[in-house]
C-alpha positions in Angstrom: 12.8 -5.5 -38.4 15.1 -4.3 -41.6 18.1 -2.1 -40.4 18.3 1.1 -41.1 19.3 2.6 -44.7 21.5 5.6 -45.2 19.7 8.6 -47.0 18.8 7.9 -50.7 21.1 10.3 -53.0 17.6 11.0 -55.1 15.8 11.9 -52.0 13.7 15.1 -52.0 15.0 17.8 -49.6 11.3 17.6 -47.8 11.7 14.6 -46.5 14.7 15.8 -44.0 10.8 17.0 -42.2 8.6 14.3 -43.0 9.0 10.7 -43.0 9.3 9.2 -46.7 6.1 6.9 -47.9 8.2 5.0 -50.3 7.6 1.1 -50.3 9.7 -1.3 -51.1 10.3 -4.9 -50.9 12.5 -6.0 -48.7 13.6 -9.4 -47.2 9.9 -10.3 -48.9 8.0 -8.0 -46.5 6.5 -4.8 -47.8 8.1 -2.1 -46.2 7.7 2.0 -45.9 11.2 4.5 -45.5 11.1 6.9 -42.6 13.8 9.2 -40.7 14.6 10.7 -38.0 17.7 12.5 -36.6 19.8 9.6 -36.8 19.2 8.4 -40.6 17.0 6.3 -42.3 14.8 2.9 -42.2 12.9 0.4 -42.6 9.3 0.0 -41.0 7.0 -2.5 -41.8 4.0 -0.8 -44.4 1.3 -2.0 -42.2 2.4 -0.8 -38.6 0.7 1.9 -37.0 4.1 2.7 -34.9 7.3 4.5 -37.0 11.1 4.8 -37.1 11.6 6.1 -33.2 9.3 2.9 -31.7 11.7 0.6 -34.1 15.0 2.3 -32.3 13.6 1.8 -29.2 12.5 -1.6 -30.0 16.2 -2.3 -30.9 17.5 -0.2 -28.0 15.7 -1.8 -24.9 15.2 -5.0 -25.3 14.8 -5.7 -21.5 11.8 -7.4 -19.8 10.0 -8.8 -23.0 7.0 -6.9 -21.8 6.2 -4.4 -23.8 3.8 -1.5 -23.0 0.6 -3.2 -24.5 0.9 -5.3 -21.8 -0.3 -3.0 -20.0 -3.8 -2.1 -21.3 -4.9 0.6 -19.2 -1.7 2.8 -19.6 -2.5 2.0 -23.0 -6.1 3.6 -23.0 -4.5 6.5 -20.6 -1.9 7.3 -23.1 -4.6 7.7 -25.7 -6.7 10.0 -23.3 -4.0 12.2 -22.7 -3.4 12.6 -26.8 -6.7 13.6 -27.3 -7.2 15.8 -24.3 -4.2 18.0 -26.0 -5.6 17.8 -29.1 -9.2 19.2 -28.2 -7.6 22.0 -26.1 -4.9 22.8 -29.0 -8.5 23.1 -30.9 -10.2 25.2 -28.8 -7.2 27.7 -28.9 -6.6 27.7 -32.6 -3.6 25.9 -33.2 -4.4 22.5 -34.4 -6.9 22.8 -37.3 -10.4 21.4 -37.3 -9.9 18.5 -39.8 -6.5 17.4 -37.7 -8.0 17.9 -34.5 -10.8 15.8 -35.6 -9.2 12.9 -37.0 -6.6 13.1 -34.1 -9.7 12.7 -32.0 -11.4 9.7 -33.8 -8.0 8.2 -33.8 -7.6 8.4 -29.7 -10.7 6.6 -29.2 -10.8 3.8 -31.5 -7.1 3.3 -29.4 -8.4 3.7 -26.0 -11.7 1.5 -26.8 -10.2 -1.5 -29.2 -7.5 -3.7 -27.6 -6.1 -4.5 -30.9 -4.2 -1.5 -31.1 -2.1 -2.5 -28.0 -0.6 -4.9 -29.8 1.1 -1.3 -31.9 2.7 -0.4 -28.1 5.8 -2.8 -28.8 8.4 -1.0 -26.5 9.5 -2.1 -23.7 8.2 -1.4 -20.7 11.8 -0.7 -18.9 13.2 1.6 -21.2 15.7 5.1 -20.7 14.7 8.6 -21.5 12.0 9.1 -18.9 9.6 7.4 -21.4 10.3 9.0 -24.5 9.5 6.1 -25.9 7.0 5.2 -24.9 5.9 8.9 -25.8 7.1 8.6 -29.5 5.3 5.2 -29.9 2.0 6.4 -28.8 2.7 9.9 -31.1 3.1 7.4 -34.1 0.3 4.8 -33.4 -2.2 7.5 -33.3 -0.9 9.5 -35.9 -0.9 6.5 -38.2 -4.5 5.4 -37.3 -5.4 9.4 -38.0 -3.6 9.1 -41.1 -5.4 5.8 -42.1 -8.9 7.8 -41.0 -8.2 10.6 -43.4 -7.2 8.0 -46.0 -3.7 8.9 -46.5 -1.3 6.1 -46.4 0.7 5.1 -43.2 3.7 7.1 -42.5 2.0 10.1 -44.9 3.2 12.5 -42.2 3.1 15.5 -44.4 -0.7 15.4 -43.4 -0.6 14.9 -40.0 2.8 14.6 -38.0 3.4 12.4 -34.9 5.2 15.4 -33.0 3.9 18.5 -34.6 0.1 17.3 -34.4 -0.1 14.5 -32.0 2.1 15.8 -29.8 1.6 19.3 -29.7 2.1 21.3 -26.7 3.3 18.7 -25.3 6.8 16.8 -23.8 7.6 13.4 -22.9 7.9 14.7 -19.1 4.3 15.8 -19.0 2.4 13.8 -21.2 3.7 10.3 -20.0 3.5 10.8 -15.7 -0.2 12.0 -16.2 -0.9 9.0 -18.6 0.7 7.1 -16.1 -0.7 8.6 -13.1 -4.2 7.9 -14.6 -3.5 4.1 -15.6 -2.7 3.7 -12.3 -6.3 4.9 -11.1 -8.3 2.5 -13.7 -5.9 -0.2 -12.5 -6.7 0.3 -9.0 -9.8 -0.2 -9.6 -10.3 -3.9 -10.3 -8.2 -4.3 -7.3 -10.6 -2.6 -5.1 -13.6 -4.9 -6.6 -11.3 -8.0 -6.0 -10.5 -6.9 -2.0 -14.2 -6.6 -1.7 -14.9 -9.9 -3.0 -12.3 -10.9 -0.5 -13.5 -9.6 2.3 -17.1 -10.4 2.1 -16.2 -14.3 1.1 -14.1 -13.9 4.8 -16.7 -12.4 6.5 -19.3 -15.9 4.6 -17.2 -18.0 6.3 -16.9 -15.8 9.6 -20.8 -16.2 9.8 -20.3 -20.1 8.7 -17.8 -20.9 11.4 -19.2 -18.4 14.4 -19.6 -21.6 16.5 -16.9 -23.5 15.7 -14.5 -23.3 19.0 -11.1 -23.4 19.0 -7.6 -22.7 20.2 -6.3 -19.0 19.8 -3.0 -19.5 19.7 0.3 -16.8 20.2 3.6 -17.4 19.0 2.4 -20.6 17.7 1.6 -22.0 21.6 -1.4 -22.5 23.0 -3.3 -19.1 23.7 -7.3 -19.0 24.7 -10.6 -20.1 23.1 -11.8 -18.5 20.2 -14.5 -19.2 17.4 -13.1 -20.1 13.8 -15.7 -17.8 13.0 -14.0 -14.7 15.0 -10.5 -15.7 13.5 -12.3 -15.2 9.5 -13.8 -12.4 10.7 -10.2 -10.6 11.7 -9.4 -11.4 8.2 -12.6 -9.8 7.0 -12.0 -6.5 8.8 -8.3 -6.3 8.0 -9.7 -6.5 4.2 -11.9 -4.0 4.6 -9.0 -1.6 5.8 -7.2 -1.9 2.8 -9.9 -1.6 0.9 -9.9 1.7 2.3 -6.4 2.9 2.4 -6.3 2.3 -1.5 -9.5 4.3 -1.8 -7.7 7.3 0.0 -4.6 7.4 -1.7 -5.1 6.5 -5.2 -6.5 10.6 -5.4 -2.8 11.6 -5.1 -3.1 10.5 -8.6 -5.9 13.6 -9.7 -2.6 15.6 -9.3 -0.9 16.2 -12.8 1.3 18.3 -14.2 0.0 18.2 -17.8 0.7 21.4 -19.7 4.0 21.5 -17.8 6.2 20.7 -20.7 9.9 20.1 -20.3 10.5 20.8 -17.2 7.5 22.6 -15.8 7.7 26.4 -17.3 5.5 25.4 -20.0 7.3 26.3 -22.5 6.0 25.8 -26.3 2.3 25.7 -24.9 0.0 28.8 -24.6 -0.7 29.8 -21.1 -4.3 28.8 -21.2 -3.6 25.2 -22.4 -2.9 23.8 -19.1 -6.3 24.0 -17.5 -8.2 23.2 -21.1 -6.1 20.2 -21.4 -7.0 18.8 -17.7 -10.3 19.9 -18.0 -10.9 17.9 -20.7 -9.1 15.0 -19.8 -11.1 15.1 -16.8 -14.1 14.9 -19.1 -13.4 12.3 -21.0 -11.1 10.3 -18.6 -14.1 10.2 -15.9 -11.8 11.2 -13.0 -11.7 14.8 -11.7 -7.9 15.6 -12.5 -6.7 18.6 -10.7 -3.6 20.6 -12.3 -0.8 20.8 -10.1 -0.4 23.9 -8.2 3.7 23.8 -8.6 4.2 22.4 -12.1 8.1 22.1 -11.4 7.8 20.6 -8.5 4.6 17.7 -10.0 7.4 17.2 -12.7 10.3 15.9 -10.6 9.0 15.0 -7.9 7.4 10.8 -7.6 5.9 10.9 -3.8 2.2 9.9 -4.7 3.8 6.9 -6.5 6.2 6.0 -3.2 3.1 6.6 -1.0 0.5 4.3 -3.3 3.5 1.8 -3.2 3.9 1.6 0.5 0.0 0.7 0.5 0.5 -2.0 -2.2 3.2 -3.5 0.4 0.8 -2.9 2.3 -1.7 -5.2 1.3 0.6 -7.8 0.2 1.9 -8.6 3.3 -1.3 -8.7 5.2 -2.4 -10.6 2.2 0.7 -13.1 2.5 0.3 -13.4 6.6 -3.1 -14.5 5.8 -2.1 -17.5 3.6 0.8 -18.2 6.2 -2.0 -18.6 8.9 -4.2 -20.7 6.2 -1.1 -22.9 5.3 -0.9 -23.7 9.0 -4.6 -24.3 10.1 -5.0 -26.7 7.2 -1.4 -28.1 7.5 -2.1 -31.9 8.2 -3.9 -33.6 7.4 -3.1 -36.1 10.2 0.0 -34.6 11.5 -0.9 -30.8 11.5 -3.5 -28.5 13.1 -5.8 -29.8 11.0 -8.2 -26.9 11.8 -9.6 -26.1 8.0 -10.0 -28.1 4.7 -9.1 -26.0 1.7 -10.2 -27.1 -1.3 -8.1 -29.5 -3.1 -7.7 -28.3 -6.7 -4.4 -30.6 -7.5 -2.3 -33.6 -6.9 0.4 -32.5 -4.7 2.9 -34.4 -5.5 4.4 -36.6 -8.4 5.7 -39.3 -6.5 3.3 -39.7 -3.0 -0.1 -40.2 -3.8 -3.0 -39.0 -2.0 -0.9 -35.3 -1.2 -2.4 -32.4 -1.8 -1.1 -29.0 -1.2 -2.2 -25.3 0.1 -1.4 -24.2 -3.7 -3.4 -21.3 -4.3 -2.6 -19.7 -0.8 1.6 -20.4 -2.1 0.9 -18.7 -4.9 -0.3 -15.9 -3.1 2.5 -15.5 -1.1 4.7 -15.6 -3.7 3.3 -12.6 -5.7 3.5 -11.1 -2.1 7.1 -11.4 -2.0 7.1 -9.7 -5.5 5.0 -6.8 -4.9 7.2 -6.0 -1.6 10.3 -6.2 -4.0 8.6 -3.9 -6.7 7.7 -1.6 -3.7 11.7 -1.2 -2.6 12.4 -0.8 -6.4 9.9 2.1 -6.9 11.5 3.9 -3.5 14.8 3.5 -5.1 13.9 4.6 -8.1 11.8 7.8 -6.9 15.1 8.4 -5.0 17.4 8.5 -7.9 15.7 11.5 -9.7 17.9 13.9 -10.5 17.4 18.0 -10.8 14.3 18.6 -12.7 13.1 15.5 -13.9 12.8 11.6 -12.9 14.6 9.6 -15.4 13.2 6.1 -14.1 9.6 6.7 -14.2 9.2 4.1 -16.4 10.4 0.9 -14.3 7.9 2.6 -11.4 5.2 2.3 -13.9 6.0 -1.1 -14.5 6.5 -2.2 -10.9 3.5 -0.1 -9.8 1.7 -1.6 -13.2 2.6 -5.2 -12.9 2.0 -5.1 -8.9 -1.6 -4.2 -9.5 -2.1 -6.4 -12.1 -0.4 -9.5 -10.2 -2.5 -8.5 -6.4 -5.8 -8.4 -8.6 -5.2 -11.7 -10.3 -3.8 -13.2 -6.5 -6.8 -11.6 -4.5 -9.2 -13.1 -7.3 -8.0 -16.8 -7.5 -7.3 -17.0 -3.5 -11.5 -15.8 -3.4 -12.9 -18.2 -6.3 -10.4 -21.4 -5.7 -9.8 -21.1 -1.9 -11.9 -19.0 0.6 -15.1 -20.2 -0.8 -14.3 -23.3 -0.2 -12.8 -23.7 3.1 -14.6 -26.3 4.8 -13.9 -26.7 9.4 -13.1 -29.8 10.7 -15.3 -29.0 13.7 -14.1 -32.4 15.9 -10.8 -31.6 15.8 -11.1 -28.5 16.5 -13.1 -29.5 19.9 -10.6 -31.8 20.6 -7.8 -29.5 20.7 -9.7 -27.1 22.8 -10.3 -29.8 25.1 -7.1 -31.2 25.1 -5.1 -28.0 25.4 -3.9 -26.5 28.8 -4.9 -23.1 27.4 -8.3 -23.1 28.6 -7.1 -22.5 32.7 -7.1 -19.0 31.4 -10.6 -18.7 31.4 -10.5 -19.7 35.0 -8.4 -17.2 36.2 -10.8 -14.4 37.2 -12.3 -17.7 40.0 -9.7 -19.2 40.8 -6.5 -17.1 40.3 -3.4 -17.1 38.9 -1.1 -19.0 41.0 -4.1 -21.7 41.4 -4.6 -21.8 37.8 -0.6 -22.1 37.5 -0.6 -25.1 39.3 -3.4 -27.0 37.5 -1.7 -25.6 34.0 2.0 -28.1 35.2 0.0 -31.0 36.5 -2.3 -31.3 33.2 0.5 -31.0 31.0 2.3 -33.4 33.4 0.4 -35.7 33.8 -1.0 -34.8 30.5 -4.5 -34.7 31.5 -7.5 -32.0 30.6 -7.3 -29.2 33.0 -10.8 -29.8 33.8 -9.6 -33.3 35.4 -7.6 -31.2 37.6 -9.8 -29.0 38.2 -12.7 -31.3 39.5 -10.1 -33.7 41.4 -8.8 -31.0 43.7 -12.3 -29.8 44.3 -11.2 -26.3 43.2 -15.1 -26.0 40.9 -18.4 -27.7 41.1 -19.2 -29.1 37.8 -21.7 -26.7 36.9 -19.6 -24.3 37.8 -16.7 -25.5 35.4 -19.5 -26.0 32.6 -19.9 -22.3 32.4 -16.6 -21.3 32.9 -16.5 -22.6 29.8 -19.2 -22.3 28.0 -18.6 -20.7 24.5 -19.7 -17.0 25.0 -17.7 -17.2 28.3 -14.4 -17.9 26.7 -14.5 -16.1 23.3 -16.3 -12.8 24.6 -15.6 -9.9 27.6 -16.5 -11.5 30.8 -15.6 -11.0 34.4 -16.0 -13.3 37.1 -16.3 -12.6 40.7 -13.1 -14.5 42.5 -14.7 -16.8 45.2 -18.2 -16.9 43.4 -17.4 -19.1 40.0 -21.0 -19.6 39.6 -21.9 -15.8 39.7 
């Protein structure tokens, strides 16, 4: 970007209110002069965003990621725009012709993703997201503009702050942009969970007689089915699924029409509920006005809450891919339990390894989202007085968490849990090998009997049914349903003294 130019001596005294439309070449680029408080510059002729996105272009250049990456804050920001601008219409302050061009122009950026690529700030920026405010104001003003067929920049016609922005601050109009992104966001989420859960609950129905060891602080527990342990994940899915169904409606809460700092000040008293009411028209979510507009404008509890279930779902998320890392660890020296699927070499320098990739991968955006969650807590902490100065790095860390759980949840569905395959012998042979199964002939034979045959079977390293038969303790029959399948993964109660009952 050209730096910025001091005020021309032959400059007309109107353009101290509206931005120049001058062109000029400059290091071979075509380029249009605009102010602001702080002087002049250069922008680019052709870009939709103006001089306040270039200072904050130059100002934060933090993560790299700027706020197009983010497509559906993107589309929010633009819904917000044109909610104020049909409510500014419908009280009489923003004329037809602006109102309708401002209109046209908030659509054709919500709908077409080649105007995110005009959202060039940084995510992670200071000011509460005035940036981000100004570069949205100047995008849509400048694709208004272009509708009207005035040149870019013309601002005379239509201004960024006095049009686009009208009736509007910063500390309204970006948390209820941001507050809705987050609801389309959470949405593909939900879809992928669901996915999740129902490939689980495939493989639950797959594997419902495949028996094998439970196990409890990594030593042998009971019998269970492979089946029963998929469908734990299944359920445990399904609960999340849930959860971020209930709390994503904090989000229906705004505080739009709030202005600076809640009195709504520089908006007419009836602008509040037009402007949610239409933004609940055209957002497709019922948005409810906040009862306490001060309060809605400092305070960032939703986003700590929706957080805390994002953690949430990570880390059952990331205890599920421990548990699949271990069943399939092996192939010959681990459980041995599962096949995943192999979808790459392993390793560069022993041949034949393959690796649990896509559940490591998993984890790791696990770890992530449980470090965006402490972030967002800090940073709803750190608010200060009326306002939240560090909304912006929750919206990214609340933003990128959802994008990186949808993108996790899909790939471990399509490239993993669809695939898992049981090793059903081995699985038999541990069962039959383990000492773990005396516990299903307690209720017959007792505890301190069934101690006993536990140390001389792992001993003597023996199968407990050995033991069992050599001391005479069981008939046969009897042992064979002791432990039969049903009687070792389900409720059951045998009659001590009468094994066979």
């Amino acid at each position: 970007m050209a730096t910025d130019t001091q005020k021309p001596t032959d400059a007309p005294a109107e353009n101290i209110a509206v931005a120049t439309v001058r062109t000029v070449e400059m290091e071979g680029a075509r380029t249009r002069t605009e102010h602001d408080l702080l002087g002049y510059g250069e922008v680019p002729v052709g870009a939709y965003w103006g001089i306040h996105t270039k200072r904050a272009v130059a100002n934060f250049p933090i993560t790299g990621v700027p706020v197009g990456h983010f497509p559906e804050f993107v589309k929010s920001l633009a819904l917000v725009k044109q909610a104020a601008a049909r409510a500014n219409r419908r009280l009489g302050y923003l004329s037809a012709d602006k109102a309708d061009a401002i209109d046209r122009a908030c659509t054709l950026v919500a709908t077409e993703p080649r105007f995110a690529e005009s959202f060039v700030v940084d995510a992670i920026q200071g000011g509460a997201g005035t940036s981000t405010n100004m570069n949205a104001n100047e995008v849509i003003a400048n694709v208004a503009l272009e509708l009207m067929g005035h040149p870019l920049g013309h601002y005379a016609a239509l201004h960024p702050n006095d049009d686009v922005n009208m009736a509007q601050s910063t500390n309204d109009a970006y948390p209820t942009a941001l507050r809705l992104a987050v609801m389309f966001a959470t949405q593909p989420l939900i879809k992928a969970l669901d996915d999740l859960a129902y490939a689980f609950k495939g493989k639950a129905v797959e594997f419902a007689d495949v028996l094998k060891m439970g196990r409890t602080q990594l030593m042998d527990a009971v019998p269970m089915t492979l089946g029963q342990e998929f469908d734990g994940f299944h359920a445990t899915m399904k609960e999340d699924v849930a959860r971020l169904n209930e709390i994503v409606g904090l989000f229906r809460e705004v505080n739009l029409g709030a202005t600076a700092i809640g009195t709504g000040i520089n908006a007419d008293p009836r602008y509040a509920s037009l402007a949610v009411e239409e933004l609940s028209r055209i957002s497709g979510h019922p948005m409810v006005l906040a009862s306490n507009l001060i309060e809605a404008t400092s305070d960032l509890g939703a986003f700590v809450l929706f957080s805390g279930v994002l953690k949430r779902v990570a880390v059952k998320l990331s205890k599920i891919c421990n548990d699949l890392r271990l069943l399939s660890s092996g192939p010959r020296t681990g459980f041995g339990e599962i096949r995943l699927p192999a979808v790459q070499a392993g390793s560069s320098i022993m041949p034949g390894k393959v690796n649990p990739v896509i559940p490591e991968v998993v984890n790791q955006v696990a770890f992530l989202v449980i470090g965006h969650d402490l972030t967002v807590t800090l940073c709803a902490e750190g608010g200060q007085l009326q306002l939240n100065a560090f909304e912006p790095t929750i919206g990214y860390c609340v933003l990128s968490s959802l994008r990186m759980l949808t993108a996790a949840v899909d790939t471990l569905t399509k490239r993993c849990i669809e695939g898992i395959e049981a090793d059903r012998e081995r699985c038999r042979s541990l069962v039959h090998g383990s000492i773990g199964l005396v516990t299903a002939l307690v209720p017959a034979l007792g505890y301190e009997a069934c101690s006993r045959v536990a140390q001389r079977a792992l001993a003597e390293n023996r199968p407990v049914a050995d033991i069992v038969l050599e001391e005479g303790l069981l008939t046969e029959t009897q042992l064979d349903h002791l432990l039969e399948l049903e009687a070792m993964t389900l409720p059951s109660r045998v009659r001590r003294n009468n094994p066979g009952a």
